[in-house]
VEXZAVEX-114336 format. One record per residue (C-alpha): residue in one letter; x, y, z. Coordinates in steps of 0.2 Angstrom, whole numbers. Layout:
% VEXZAVEX-114336
> a,X,Y,Z;
...
END
This chain:
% VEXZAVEX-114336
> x,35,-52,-21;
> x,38,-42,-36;
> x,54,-31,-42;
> x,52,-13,-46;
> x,62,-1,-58;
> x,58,18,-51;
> x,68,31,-58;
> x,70,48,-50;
> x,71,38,-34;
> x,77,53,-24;
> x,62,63,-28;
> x,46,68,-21;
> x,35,58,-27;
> x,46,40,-28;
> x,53,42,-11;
> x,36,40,-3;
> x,31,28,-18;
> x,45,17,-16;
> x,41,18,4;
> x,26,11,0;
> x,33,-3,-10;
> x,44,-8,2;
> x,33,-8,17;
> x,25,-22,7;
> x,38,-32,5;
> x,44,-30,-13;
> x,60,-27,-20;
> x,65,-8,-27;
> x,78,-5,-37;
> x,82,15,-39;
> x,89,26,-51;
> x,92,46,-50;
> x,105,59,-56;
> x,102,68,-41;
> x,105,84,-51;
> x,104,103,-45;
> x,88,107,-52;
> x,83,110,-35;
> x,92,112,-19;
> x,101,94,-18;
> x,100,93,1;
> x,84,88,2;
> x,85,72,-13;
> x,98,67,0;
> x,90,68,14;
> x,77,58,6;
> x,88,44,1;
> x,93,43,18;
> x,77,37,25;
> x,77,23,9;
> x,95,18,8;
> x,94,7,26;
> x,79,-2,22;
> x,77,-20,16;
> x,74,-23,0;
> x,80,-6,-8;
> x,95,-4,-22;
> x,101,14,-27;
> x,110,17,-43;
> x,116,35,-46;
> x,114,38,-65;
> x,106,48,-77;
> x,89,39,-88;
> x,99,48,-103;
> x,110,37,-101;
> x,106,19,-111;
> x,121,11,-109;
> x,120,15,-91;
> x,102,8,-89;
> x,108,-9,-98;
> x,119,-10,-85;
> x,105,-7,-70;
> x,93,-21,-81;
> x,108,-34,-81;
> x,110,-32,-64;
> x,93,-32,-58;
> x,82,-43,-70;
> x,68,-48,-71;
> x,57,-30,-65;
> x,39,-32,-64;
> x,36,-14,-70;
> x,43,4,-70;
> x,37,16,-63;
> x,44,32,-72;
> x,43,46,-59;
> x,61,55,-67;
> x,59,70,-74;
> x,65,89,-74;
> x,49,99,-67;
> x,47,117,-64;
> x,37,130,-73;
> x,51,143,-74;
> x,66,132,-73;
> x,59,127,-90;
> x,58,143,-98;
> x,76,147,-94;
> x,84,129,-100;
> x,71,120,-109;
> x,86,109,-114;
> x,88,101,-101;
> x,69,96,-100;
> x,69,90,-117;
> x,84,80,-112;
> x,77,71,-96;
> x,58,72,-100;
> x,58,67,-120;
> x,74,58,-122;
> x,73,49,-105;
> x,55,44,-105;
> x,61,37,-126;
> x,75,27,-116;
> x,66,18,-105;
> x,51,14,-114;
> x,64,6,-125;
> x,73,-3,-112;
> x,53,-10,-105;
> x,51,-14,-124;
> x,68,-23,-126;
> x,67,-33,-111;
> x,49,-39,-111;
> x,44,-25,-94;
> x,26,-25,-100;
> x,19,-12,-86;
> x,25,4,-86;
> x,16,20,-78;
> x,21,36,-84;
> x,20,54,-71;
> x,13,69,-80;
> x,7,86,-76;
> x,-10,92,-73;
> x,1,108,-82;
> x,-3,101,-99;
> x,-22,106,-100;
> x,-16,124,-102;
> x,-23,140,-99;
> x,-39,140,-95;
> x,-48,122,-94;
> x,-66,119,-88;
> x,-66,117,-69;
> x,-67,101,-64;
> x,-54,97,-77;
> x,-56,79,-84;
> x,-44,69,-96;
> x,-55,73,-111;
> x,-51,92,-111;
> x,-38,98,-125;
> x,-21,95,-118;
> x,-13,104,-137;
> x,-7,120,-128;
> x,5,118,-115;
> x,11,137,-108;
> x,29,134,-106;
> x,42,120,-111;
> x,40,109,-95;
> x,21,103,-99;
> x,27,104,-116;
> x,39,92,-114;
> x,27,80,-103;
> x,14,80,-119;
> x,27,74,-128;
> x,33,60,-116;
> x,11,56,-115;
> x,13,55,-135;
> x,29,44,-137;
> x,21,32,-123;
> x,7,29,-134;
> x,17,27,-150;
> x,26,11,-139;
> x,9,5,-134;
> x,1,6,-150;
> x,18,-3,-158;
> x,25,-13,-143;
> x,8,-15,-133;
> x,17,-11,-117;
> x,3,-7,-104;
> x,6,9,-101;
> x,-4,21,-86;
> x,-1,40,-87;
> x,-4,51,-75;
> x,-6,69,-72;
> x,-3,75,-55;
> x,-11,91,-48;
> x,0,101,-37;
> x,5,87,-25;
> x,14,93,-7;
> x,20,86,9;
> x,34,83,21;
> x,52,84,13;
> x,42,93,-1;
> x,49,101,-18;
> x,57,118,-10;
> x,54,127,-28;
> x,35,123,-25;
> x,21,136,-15;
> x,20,128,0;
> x,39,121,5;
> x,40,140,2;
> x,26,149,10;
> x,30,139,26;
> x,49,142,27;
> x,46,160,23;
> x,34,163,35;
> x,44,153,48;
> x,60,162,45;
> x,51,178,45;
> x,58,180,27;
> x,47,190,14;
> x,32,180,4;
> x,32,181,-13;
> x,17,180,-22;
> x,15,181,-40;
> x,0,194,-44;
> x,-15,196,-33;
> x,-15,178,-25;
> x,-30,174,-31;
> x,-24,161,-42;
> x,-30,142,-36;
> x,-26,126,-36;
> x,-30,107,-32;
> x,-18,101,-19;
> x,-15,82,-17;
> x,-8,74,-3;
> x,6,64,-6;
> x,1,51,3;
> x,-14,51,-8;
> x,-4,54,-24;
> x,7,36,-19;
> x,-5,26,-14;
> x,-14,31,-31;
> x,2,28,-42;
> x,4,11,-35;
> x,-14,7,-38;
> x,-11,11,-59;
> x,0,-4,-59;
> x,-14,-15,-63;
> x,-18,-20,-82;
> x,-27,-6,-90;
> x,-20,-7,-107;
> x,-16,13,-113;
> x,-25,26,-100;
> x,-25,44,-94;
> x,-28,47,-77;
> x,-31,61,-68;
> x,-26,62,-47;
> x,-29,77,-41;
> x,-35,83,-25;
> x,-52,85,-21;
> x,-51,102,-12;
> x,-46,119,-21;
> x,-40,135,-11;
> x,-30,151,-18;
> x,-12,156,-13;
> x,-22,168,-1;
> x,-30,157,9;
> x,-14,145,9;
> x,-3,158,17;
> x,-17,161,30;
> x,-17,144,34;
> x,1,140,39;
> x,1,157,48;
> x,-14,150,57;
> x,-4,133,61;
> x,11,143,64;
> x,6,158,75;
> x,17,169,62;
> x,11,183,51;
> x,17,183,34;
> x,26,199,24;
> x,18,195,8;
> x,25,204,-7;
> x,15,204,-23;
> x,25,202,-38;
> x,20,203,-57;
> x,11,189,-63;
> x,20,175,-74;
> x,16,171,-91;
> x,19,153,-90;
> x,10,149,-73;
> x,-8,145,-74;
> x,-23,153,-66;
> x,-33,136,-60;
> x,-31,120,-57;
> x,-45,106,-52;
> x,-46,89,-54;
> x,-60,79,-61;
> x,-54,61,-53;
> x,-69,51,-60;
> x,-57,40,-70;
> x,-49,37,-58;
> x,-60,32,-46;
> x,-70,19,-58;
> x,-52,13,-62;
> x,-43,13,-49;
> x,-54,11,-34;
> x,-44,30,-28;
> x,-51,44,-20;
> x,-39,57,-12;
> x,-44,55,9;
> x,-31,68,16;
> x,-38,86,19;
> x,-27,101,18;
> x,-34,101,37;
> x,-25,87,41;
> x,-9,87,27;
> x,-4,106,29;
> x,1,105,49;
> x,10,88,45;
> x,21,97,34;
> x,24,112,44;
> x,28,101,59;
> x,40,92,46;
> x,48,106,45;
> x,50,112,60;
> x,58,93,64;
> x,70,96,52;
> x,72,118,52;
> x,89,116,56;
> x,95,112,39;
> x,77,114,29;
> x,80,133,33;
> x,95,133,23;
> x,86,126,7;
> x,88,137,-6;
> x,70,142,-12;
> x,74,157,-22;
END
């Protein structure tokens, strides 16, 4: 079996990918900050569920940090890939301290695409953002469309991450997969995303905040899908964009109606003026990715929303306390 590098460890989407490696017998070794970008509770509460299994390594450290990542490499050598899931994410948080995303996005995607570089790590898959296609992309949206005019320093700073992996493909040829996530959600969520908050608002009998009319839509993508399609990009594929989105769209409207439904609660929604830096639609074209990878997405919002509630409601006793302000 193989030895992974996944950084961002603690976060959504590496907690269930590392999961997934583990459950097939390979070796993780993870590497987080586990910064306040969001409430911290729930990064621990994820690397609770990893820290007991066989197999799994934790460093607390920053990717901006090189000697620090020398250190990890020394320790841990040889990796088979890294997976490079790290990164500051938030369409609002970026506009307040783009700093900080430059930092972790830019100069911590350069760090480790030197340290694969360095050491010989000749697969690397890079998360980015379905954010970067902009304003308003033709629906499906596939990898071809103009990605030039992010709306707000967090897709900004993923174009430039996309563009710096190139460079070390083109120079280094380190196989390198990118790909851009549509709106992913699911148990032990992002609590600064729709529907960690939408189902702990309506729970708590709290007031729903919308932005504008509600109208807005969006692809949503299981995170089981979204893993199971991050470990499948490890294969050879020499420089590629891929696109893993969900295959079913639904506004904020009917999103909120549907965990009421699954709850039995109404929701107080508040409309709000709409944000510049959010965008109106988002749908995935996944043809790449199924004549790549073999990957469709298979969980519904049917099946994925009430799995989340009732995560939820398993953990309410702390998750109602998340700060999702």
């Amino acid at each position: 079996m193989s030895v992974y590098l996944v950084t961002g460890a603690a976060g959504f989407i590496a907690f269930k990918v590392i999961d997934l490696l583990l459950e097939q017998g390979h070796e993780v070794v993870g590497v987080d900050n586990l910064n306040t970008a969001y409430d911290p509770r729930i990064k621990h509460w994820r690397l609770e569920q990893l820290t007991p299994r066989k197999g799994f390594t934790f460093f607390h450290a920053d990717i901006c940090d090189r000697s620090r990542l020398e250190e990890i490499h020394t320790a841990h050598q040889p990796f088979e890939a890294v997976i490079h899931l790290a990164a500051r994410a938030g369409v609002r948080y970026s506009v307040e301290d783009p700093w900080a995303f430059v930092d972790s996005n830019i100069t911590g995607t350069l760090n480790m695409l030197e340290l694969s570089r360095q050491h010989g790590i000749q697969k690397f898959v890079l998360a980015s953002t379905s954010g970067i296609y902009g304003a308003k992309p033709p629906l499906p949206t596939n990898e071809e469309v103009n990605s030039d005019h992010p709306l707000q320093p967090y897709a900004a700073s993923k174009k430039s991450a996309e563009v710096m992996a190139h460079a070390y493909h083109h120079l280094h040829n380190l196989d390198i997969t990118i790909l851009r996530y549509f709106t992913v959600y699911g148990p032990a969520g992002r609590p600064d995303l729709a529907l960690f908050r939408f189902i702990q608002w309506i729970v708590e009998g709290r007031p729903v905040l919308v932005n504008g009319d509600g109208n807005q839509t969006r692809g949503f993508t299981n995170l089981d899908d979204i893993a199971r399609g991050t470990l499948l990009a490890l294969k050879p594929l020499g420089f590629e964009i891929i696109n893993l989105g969900g295959h079913q769209t639904v506004t904020i409207n009917e999103l909120i109606e549907q965990v009421c439904h699954i709850t039995g609660k109404t929701a107080d929604i508040q409309n709000q003026p709409v944000n510049c830096a959010e965008i109106l639609a988002s749908w995935a074209d996944t043809t790449k990715a199924r004549n790549l990878l073999g990957w469709e997405p298979k969980v519904t919002l049917e099946e994925g929303v009430p799995h989340m509630v009732d995560w939820y409601l398993q953990e309410r006793s702390w998750a109602s306390q998340i700060i999702t302000e």
